[in-house]
C-alpha positions in Angstrom: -21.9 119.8 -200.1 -22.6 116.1 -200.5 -25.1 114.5 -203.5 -27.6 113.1 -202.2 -28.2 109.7 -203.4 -31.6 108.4 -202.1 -33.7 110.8 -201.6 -36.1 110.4 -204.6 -36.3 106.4 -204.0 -37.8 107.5 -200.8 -39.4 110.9 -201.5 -41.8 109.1 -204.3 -43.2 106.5 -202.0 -46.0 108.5 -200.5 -47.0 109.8 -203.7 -46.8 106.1 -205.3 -48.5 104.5 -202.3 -52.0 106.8 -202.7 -51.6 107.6 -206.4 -52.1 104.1 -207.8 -53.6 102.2 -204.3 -56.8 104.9 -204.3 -59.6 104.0 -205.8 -59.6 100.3 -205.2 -61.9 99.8 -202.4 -65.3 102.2 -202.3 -64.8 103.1 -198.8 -64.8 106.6 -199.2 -63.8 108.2 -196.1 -60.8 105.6 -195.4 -59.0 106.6 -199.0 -59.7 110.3 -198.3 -57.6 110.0 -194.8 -55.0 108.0 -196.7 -55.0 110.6 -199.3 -54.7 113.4 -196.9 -52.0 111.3 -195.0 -50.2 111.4 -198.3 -50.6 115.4 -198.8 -49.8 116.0 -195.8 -46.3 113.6 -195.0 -43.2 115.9 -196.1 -45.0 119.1 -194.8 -47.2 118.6 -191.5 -46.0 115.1 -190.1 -48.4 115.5 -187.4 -51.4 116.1 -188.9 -50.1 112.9 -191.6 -49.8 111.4 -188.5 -53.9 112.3 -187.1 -54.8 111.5 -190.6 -53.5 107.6 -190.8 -54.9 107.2 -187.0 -58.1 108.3 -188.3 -57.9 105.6 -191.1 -56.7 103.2 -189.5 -59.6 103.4 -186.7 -62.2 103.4 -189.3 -60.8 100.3 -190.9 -60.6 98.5 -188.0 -64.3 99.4 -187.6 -65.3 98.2 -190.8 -62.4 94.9 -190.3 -61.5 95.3 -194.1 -58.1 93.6 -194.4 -57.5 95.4 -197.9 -57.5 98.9 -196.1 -55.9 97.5 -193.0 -53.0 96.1 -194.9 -52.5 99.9 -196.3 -53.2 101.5 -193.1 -50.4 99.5 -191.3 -48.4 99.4 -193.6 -48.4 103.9 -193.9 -48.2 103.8 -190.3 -44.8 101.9 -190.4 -43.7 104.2 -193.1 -44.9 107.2 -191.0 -42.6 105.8 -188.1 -39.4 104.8 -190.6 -39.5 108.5 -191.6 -39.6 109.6 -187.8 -36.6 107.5 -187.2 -38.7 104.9 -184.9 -37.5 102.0 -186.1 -38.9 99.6 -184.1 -42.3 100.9 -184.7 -41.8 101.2 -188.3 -41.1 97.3 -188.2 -43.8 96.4 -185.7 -46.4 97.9 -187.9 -45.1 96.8 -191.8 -45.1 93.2 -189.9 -49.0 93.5 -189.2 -49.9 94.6 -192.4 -48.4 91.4 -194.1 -51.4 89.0 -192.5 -54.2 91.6 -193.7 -52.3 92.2 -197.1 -52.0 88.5 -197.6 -55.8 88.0 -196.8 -56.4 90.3 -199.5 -54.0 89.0 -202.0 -52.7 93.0 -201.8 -49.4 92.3 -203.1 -48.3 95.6 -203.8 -48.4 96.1 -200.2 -46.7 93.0 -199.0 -44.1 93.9 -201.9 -43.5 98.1 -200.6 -43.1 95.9 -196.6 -40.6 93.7 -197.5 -38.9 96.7 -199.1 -39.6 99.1 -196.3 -37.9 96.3 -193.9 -35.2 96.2 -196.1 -34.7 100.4 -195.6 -34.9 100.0 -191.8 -32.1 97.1 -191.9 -29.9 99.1 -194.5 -30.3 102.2 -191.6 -29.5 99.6 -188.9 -26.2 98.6 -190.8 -27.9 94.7 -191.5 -26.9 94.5 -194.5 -27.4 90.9 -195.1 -30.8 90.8 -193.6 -31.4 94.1 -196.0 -30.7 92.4 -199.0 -32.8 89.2 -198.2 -35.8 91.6 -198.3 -35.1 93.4 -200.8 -34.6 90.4 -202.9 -38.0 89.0 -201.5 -39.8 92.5 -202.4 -38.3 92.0 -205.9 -39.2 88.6 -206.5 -42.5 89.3 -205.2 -43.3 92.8 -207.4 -41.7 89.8 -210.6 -44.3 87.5 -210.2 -47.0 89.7 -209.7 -46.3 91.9 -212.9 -46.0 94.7 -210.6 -43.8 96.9 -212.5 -43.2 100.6 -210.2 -42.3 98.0 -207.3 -39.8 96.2 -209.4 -38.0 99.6 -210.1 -38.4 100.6 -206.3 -36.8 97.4 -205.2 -33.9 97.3 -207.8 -32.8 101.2 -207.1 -32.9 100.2 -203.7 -30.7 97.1 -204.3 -28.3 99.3 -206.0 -28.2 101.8 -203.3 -27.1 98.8 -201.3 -24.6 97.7 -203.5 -22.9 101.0 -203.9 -22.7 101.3 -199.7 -20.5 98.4 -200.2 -18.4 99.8 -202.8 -19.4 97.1 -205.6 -20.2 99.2 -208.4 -20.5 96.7 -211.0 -23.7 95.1 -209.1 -25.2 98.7 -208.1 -25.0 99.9 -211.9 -26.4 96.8 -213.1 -29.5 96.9 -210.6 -29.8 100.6 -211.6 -29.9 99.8 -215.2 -32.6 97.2 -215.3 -34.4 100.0 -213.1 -34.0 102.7 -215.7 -35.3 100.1 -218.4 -38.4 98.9 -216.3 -39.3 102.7 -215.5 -38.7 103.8 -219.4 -40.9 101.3 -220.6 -43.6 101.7 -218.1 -43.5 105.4 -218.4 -43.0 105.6 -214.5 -41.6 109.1 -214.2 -40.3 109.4 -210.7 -38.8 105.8 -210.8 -37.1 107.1 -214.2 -35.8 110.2 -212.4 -34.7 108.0 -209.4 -32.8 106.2 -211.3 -31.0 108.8 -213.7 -30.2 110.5 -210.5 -28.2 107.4 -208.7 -26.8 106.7 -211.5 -25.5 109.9 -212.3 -23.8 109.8 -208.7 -22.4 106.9 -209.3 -20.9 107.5 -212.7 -19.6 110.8 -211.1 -16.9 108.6 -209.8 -15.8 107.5 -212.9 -17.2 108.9 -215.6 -18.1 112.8 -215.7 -19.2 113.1 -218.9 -21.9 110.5 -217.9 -22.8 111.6 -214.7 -23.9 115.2 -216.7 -26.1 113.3 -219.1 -27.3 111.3 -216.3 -28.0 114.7 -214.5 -30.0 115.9 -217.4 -32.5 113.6 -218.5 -33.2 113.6 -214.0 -33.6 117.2 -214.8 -35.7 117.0 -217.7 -38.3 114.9 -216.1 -38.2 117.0 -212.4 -39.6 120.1 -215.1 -42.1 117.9 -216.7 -43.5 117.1 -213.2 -43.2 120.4 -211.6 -41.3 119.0 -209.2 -39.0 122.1 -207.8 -37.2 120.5 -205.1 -35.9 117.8 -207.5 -34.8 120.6 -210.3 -33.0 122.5 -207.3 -31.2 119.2 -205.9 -30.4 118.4 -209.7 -29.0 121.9 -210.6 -26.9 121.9 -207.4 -25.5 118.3 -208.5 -24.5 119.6 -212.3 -23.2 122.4 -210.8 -20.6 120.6 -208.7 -20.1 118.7 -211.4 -19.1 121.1 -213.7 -17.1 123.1 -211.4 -14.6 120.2 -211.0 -12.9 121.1 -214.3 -11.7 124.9 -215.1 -12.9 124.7 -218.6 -17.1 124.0 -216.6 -16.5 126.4 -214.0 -18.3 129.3 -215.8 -21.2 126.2 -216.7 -21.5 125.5 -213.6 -22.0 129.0 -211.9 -25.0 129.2 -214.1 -26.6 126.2 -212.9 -26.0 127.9 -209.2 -27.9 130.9 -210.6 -30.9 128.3 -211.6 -30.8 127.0 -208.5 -31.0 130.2 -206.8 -33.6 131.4 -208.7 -35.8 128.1 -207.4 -34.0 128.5 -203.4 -35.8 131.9 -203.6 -39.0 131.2 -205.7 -39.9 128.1 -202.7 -38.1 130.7 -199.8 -37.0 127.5 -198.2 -34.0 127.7 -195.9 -33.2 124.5 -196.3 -32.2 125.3 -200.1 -31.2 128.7 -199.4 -28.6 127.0 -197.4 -27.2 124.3 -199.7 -26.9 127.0 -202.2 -25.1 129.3 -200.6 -23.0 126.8 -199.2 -22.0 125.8 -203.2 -21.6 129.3 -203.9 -18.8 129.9 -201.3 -17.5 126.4 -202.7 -17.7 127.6 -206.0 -15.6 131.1 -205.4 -13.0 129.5 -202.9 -11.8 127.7 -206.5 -11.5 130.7 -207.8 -9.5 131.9 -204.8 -12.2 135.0 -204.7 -12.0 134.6 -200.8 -14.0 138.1 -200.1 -17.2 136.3 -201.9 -16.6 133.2 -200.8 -16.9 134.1 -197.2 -19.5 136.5 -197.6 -21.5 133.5 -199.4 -20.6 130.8 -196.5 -21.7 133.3 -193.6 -24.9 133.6 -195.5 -25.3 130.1 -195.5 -24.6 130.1 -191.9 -27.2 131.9 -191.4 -29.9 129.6 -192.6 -28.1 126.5 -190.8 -29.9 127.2 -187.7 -33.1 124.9 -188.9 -33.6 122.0 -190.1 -30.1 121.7 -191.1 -28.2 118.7 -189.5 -25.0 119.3 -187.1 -22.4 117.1 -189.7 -23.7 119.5 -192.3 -23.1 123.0 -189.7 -19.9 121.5 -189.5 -18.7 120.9 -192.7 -20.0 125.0 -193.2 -18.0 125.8 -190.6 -14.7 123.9 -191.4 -15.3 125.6 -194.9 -14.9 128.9 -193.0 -12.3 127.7 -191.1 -10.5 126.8 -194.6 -11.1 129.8 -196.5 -10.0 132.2 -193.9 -6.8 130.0 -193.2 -5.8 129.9 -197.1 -6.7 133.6 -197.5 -3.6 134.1 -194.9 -6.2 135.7 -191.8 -5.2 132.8 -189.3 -7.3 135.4 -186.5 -10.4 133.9 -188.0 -9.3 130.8 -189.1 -8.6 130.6 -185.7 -12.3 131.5 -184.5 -13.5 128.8 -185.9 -11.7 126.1 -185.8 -13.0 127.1 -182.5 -16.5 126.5 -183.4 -15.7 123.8 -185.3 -14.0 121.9 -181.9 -17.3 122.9 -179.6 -19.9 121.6 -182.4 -18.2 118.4 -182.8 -15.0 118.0 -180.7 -16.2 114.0 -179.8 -14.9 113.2 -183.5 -12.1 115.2 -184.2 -8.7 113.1 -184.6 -5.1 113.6 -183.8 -4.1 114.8 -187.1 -6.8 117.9 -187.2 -5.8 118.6 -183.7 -2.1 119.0 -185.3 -3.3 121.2 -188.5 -4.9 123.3 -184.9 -1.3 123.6 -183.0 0.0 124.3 -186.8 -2.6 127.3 -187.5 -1.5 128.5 -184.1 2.0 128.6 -184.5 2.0 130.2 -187.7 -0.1 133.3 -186.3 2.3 133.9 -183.5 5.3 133.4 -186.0 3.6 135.9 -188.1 3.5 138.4 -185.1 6.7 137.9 -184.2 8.1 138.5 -187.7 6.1 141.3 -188.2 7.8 142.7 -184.7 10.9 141.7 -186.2 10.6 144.2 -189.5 9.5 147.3 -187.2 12.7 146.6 -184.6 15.2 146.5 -187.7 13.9 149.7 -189.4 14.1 151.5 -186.3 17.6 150.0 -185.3 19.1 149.0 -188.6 22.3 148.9 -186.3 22.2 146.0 -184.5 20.3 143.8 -187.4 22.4 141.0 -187.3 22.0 140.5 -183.7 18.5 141.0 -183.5 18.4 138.2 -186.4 20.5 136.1 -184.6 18.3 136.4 -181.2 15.2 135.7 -183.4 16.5 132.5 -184.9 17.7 131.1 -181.4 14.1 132.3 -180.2 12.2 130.8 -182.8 14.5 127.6 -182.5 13.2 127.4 -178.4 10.1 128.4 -179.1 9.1 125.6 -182.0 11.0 122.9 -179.9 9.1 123.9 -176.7 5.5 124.2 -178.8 6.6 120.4 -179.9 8.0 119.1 -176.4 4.6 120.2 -174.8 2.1 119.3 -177.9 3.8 116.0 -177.5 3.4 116.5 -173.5 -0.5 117.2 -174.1 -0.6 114.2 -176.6 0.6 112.0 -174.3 -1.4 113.1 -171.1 -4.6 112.8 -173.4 -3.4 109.3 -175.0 -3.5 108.0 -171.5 -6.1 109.7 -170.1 -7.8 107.9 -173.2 -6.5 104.8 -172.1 -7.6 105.1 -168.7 -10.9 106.3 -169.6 -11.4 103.1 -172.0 -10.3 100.4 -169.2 -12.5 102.4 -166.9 -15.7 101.9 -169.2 -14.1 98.1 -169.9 -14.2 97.4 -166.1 -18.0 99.2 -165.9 -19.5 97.0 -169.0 -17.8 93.9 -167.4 -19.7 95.0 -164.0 -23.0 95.4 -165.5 -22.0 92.4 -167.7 -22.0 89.9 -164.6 -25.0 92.2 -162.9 -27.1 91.3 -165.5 -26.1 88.1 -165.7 -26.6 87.3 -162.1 -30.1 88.9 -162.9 -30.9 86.7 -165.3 -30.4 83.7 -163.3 -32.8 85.3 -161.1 -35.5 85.7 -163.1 -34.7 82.5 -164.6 -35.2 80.7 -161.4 -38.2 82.9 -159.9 -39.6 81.6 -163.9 -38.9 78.1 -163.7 -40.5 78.4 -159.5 -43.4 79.6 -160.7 -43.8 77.2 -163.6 -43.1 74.1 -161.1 -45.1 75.7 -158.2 -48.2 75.6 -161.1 -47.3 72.6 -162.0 -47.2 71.0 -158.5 -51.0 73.4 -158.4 -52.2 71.7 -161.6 -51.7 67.9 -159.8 -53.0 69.0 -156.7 -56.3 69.9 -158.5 -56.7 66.8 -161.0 -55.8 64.4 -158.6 -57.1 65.5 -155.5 -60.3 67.8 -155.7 -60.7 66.9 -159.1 -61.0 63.1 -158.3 -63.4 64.1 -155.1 -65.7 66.0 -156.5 -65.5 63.3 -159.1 -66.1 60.2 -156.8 -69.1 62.5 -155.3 -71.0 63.3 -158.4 -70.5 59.7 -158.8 -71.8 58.7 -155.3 -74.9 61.4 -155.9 -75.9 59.8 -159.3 -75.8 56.3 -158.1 -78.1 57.4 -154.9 -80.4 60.1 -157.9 -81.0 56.4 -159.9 -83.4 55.4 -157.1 -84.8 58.8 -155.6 -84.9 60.8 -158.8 -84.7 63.6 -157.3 -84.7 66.6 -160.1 -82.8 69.2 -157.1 -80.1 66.8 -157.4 -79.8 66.7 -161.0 -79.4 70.3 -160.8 -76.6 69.9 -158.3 -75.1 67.1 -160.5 -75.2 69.2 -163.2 -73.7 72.3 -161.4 -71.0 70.0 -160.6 -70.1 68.8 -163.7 -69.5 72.3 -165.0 -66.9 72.6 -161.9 -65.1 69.5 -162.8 -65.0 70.7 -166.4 -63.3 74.5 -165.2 -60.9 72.6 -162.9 -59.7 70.5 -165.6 -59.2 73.3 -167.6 -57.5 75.4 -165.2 -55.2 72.3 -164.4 -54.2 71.7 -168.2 -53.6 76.0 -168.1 -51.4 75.5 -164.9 -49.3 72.0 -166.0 -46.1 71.7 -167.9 -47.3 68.7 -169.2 -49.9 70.1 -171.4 -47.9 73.0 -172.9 -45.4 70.0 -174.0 -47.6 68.1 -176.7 -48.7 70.8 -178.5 -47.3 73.2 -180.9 -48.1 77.1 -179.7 -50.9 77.8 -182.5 -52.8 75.0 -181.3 -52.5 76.1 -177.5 -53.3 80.1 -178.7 -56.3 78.6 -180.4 -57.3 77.0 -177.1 -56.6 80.0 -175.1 -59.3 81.3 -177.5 -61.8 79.0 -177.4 -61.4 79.3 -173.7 -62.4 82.7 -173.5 -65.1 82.5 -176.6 -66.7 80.1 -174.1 -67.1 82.3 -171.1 -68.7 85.0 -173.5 -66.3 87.3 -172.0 -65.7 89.2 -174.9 -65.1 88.4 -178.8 -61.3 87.6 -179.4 -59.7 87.3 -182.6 -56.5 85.0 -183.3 -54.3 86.3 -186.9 -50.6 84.0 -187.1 -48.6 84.5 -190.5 -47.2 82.5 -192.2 -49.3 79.7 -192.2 -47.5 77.0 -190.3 -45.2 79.5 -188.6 -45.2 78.4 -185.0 -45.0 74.6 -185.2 -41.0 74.8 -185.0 -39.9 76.4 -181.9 -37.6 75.7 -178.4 -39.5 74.1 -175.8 -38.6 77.6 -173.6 -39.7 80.1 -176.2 -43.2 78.3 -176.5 -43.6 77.8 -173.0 -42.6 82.2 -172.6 -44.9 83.3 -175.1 -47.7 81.3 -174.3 -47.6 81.9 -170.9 -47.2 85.6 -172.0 -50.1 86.1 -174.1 -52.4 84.0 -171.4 -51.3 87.1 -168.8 -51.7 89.6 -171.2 -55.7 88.4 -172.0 -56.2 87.9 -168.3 -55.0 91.1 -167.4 -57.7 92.2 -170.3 -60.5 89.9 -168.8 -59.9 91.3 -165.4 -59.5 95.2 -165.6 -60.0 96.1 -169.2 -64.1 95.8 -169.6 -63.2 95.3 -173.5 -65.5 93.9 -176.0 -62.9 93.3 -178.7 -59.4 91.8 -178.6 -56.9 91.5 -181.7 -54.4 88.9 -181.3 -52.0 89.2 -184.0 -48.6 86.7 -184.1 -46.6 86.7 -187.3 -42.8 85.0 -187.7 -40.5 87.3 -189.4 -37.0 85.8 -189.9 -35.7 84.9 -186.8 -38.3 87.2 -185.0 -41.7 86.6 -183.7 -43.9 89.1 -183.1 -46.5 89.4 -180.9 -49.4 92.3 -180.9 -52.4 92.0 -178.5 -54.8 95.2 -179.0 -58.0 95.7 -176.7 -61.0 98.9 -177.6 -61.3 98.6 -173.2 -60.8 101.5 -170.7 -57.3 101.7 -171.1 -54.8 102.9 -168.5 -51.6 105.3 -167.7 -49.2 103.4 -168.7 -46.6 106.0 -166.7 -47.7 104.6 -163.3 -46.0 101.6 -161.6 -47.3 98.2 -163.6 -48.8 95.7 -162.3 -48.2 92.0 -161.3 -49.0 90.3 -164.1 -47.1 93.0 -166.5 -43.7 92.6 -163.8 -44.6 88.8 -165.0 -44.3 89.2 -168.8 -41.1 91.1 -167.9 -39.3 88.7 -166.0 -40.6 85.8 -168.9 -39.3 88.3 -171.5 -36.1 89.2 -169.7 -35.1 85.0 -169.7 -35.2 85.0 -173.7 -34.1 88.2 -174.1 -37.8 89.6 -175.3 -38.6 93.2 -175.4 -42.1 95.0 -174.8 -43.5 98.3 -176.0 -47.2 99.4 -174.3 -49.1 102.1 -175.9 -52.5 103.2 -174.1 -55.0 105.9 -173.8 -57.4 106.5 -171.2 -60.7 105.0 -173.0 -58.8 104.1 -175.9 -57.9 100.7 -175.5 -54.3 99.2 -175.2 -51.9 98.0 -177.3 -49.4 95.8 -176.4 -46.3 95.1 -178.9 -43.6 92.5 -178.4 -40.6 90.6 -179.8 -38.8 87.9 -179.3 -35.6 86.4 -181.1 -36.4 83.1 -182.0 
């Protein structure tokens, strides 16, 4: 079994996130969700989940940007752990703008980190260190100490993916002295723990101390999970040299003694899994399989397939070097249906190998019985065998290179057959594109072309007639006509401002946060409901392409008049922030809601098409009387 490297940088998050956070604001009821969001995360995800949902909705009630930075920002955590990404990034990018209205910088300090984690998993490993740096740098000048050491054992996990040790144990150690001298106890253990796995390959002796003082702090904090993961490291550890083997079984027994004590199979599993490990070096093979099939036992929850498989190619091993090629033969059996997509040429061969020493085996065996029963004619029974054995081997190699070569090609053909598919859907999509492009650019000249047909031509009408009428009014004074006039002048006013909506022209001389602003002004004028504009950075939308301006403004204008005509809301959230070379885009509603299952409408097919011609993408979330939320990003 593995180390496991980063489980307590993650593992202490929760804890960190409502140990030191609670207690800051007096809304009671809001820090005792986030509290029981925290209690509740490892064991009961869902009811975590019901619990953050809950505090989120009151603090959105009560419009506190303190608790909606932290609510936000759990949420995206919540997500990150469920393997969502996406959502885990949507949601740490809307707590920056709250956390930043707050001056909450331990929360903008744990989101630059968290994006960092989802870019490390995503293999952007640039774009991981950026924010990992920035989380750092922000945790520096903040005096924010537990954030400092969280960033820098991150930064060394990072380093040590790409195999540059000197930089990961230097990040490590100015983690270890931060934590020491801070007395932060599960960033201390954290750190002793990466550490010690990455002095393991290099320096054993090191690695055990490392190993120890983890240990000695997992007992000072009760923490059972952490003493098991620790025991099971100094085992393995130990157990590399002859002289520690004897050490390191009674580490095992620790362990064992916690595995049972928590009755998780999780642990059960690991240890049993080290215990066949542990007998297969002393070539005990009867214990060591009795202790791997009671590990498989417990592998069939919770315990990942690359995991089952390494149990099982253990198996596989043991009964091989043990000589009983029958079982070793069973499962490399199970071994090829659990995970045949990854298995390479070479362990195909050690296959064909195991085979052909079983049936050699029987053959010999046959052999010994023929020449004790006919002792006579031993030499030609010998000499039969060793022509035999000479055909057979040379067939066994003429068709395992036979099979090799029919599945090299049908390789082959299978990989030019999924080249000439992608380059299909390559030039589908492309010929889409330039569909959507042109049905875009249509409809943006066919407003246009609307928007000059209105200012020039009613526009200037119903111009010259108010005109004509007030001219005529001057002499008759007619206070009916002043009420007409008046009535009129409000028309000219909403045809102007549906022509500047419509033209081209007007999106072209200003930057996009002055034209959302409008947008909101517009609708704060009809009374319609109360809408609320957030953008962060400050500044962060005066430099972009002519096209992506024109998309997203056109976007968000559908999006708040598909609220203003079906959604009956009283509240919109619009919520833009600029991360990187992404924008971000949220617009939330408290309206009716809809199934979002059923066939969408026109103006959502619109925001498709605009999203589809720079490459946007669009998640809805919405609940019957629950409102709608409406996520998307675009590469800017």
């Amino acid at each position: 079994m593995k180390s496991r490297i980063f489980l307590l940088t993650i593992s202490f998050l929760a804890v960190f996130n409502s140990g030191v956070l609670c207690g800051q604001h007096n809304d009671r009821l809001v820090i005792k969700h986030i509290d029981n969001y925290a209690r509740t995360l490892s064991s009961q995800p869902d009811s975590a989940f019901y619990y953050i949902r809950m505090a989120t909705a009151e603090s959105e009630k009560n419009n506190d940007p303190f608790l909606l930075s932290r609510c936000y920002y759990n949420l995206g955590y919540y997500y990150y752990l469920q393997k969502q990404l996406e959502k885990s990034k949507a949601y740490t990018c809307k707590s920056f703008p709250y956390a930043g209205k707050a001056r909450n910088y331990t929360i903008t300090a744990l989101g630059y980190n968290q994006l960092g984690l989802i870019d490390r998993d995503q293999g952007n490993y640039s774009s991981a260190l950026q924010n990992f740096l920035k989380s750092l740098d922000i945790a520096e000048k903040h005096g924010l100490m537990r954030n400092q050491s969280v960033a820098l054992n991150n930064l060394g996990y990072l380093y040590d993916l790409q195999n540059d040790t000197v930089k990961a144990l230097k990040a490590y150690t100015e983690s270890q002295q931060i934590a020491y001298g801070n007395n932060l106890k599960f960033e201390l253990l954290a750190t002793y723990n990466n550490i010690a796995i990455l002095e393991k390959k290099r320096n054993a002796k090191k690695a055990i101390d490392n190993y120890k003082k983890a240990y000695a702090i997992a007992v000072a904090l009760n923490d059972k999970y952490e003493q098991f993961n620790i025991l099971i490291n100094l085992s393995d550890s130990y157990a590399a040299t002859v002289a520690g083997r004897q050490t390191g079984f009674r580490y095992l027994m620790q362990a064992k003694k916690i595995a049972e004590e928590l009755k998780d199979q999780n642990l059960l599993f690991y240890l049993y899994f080290n215990l066949g490990g542990y007998y297969r070096t002393l070539k005990t093979y009867d214990e060591a399989i009795k202790n791997y099939h009671t590990a498989l036992q417990f592998s069939e929850k919770g315990i990942s397939q690359d995991q089952k498989w390494s149990l099982l190619q253990a198996i596989e091993q043991v009964y091989s070097e043990s000589g009983n090629f029958k079982q070793a033969y069973f499962y490399k059996e199970a071994c090829n249906r659990l995970k045949d997509s990854v298995f390479t040429i070479e362990k195909n061969k050690a296959f064909h190998e195991i085979q052909t020493k079983y049936e050699v085996d029987k053959k010999n065996l046959r052999i010994q019985l023929l020449t004790k029963e006919k002792i006579i004619q031993q030499n030609r029974k010998e000499l039969i065998l060793i022509v035999g054995l000479i055909l057979v081997v040379a067939l066994l190699i003429a068709l395992w290179v036979y099979k090799n070569r029919i599945r090299t090609q049908k390789i082959i053909n299978e990989k030019e057959s999924e080249i000439h598919k992608k380059e299909i859907v390559r030039l589908e999509q492309e010929k889409e594109l330039k569909r959507i492009t042109g049905v875009v650019q249509g409809q943006d000249q066919e407003r246009n072309r609307i928007a000059k047909e209105i200012h020039d031509g009613i526009g200037g009408t119903l111009a010259g007639v108010k005109l004509q009428l007030s001219q005529a009014n001057t002499i008759m004074k007619n206070k009916g006509i002043d009420i007409i006039i008046e009535q009129m002048t409000l028309v000219c006013r909403n045809l102007r401002s549906i022509s500047h909506n419509l033209s081209l022209n007007y999106l072209k001389d200003k930057d996009l946060e002055v034209l959302l602003n409008e947008l909101k002004e517009e609708y704060q004028y009809r009374e319609e409901f109360q809408i609320e504009a957030v953008v962060y950075p400050e500044g962060a939308l005066n430099s972009f392409s002519e096209s992506v301006k024109h998309q997203a403004y056109r976007i968000v204008q559908e999006l708040v008049a598909n609220i203003s005509k079906h959604a009956a809301a009283t509240d919109v959230m619009l919520n833009v922030t600029r991360h990187n070379d992404l924008l971000n885009i949220i617009v939330e509603d408290n309206g009716r809601g809809f199934d979002n299952t059923i066939s969408k409408g026109i103006g959502l097919k619109n925001v498709e098409e605009r999203l589809s011609a720079i490459n946007g993408s669009m998640i809805i979330e919405s609940q019957l009387g629950r409102g709608t939320t409406v996520i998307i990003d675009i590469p800017i």
